[in-house]
C-alpha positions as a printed Julia matrix, in Angstrom:
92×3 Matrix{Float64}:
  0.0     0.0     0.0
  2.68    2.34    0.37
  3.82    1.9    -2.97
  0.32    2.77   -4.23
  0.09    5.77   -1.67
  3.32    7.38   -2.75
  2.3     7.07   -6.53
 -0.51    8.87   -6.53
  0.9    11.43   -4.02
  3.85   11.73   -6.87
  1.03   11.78   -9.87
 -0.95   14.34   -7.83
  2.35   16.99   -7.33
  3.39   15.61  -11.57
  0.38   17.04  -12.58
  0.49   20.17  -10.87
  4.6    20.58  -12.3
  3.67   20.37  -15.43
  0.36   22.49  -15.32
  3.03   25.04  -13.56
  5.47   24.7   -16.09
  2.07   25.22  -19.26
  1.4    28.39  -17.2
  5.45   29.33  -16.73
  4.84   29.7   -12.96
  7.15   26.45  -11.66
  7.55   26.18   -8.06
 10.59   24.77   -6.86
  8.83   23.41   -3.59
  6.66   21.73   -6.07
  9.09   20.2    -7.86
 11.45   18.94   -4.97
  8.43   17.23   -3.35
  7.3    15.82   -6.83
 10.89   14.14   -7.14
 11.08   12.95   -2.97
  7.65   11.27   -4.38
  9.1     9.01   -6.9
 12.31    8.6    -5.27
  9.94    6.72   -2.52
  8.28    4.61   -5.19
 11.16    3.64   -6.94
 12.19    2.68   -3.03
  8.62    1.01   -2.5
  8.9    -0.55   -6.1
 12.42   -2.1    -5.09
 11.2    -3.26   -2.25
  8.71   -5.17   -4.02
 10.82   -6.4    -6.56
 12.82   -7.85   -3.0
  9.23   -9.06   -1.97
  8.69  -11.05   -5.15
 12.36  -12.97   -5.42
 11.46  -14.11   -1.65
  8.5   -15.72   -2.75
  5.84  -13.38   -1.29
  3.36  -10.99   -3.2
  4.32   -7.75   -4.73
  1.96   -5.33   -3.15
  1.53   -5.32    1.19
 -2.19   -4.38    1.65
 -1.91   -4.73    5.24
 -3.24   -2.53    7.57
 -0.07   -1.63    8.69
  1.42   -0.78    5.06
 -1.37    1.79    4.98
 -0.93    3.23    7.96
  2.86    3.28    7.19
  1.98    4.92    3.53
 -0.12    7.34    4.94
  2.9     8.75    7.11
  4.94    9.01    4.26
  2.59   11.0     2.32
  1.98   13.13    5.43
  5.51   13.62    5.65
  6.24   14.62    2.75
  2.92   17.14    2.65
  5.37   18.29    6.34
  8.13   18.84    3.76
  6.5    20.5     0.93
  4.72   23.43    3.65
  8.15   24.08    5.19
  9.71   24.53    2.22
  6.59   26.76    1.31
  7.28   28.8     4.63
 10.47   29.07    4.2
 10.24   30.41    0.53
  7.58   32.99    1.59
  9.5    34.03    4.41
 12.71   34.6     2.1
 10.1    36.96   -0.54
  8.95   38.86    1.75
């Protein structure tokens, strides 16, 4: 589940990079939390691969997994407002 979590958490900050970048208004904050997003499912996606050459599934849809997903994508919402603060702290 964590793989699944941080994949649509990094489709959800893709899409709005590249509606930035149509609109020529890119946020950098954007764009650093967009790559820590697939940098954690390439992680998650490793760890499956792992998962799969010791003979168990691909995908964890424990309850735990989730619970362990949903920090990750909390934590890197944590990152993406402090970066946010601290760039709106440096403009003004």
């Amino acid at each position: 589940m964590c793989l699944i979590l941080t994949i649509c958490a990094a489709l959800a900050f893709s899409g709005v990079y590249f509606y930035q970048k149509k609109n020529s208004a890119v946020s950098k904050n954007v764009f650093a939390t967009m790559l820590m997003f697939w940098a954690a499912s390439l992680m998650w996606s490793m760890d499956g691969v792992a998962s799969v050459l010791e003979g168990e599934g691909f995908f964890d849809l424990s309850v735990e997994d989730s619970i362990l997903g949903a920090i990750i994508v909390a934590s890197g919402m944590l990152v993406f407002a402090v970066l946010s603060f601290i760039q709106k702290r440096k403009t003004a």
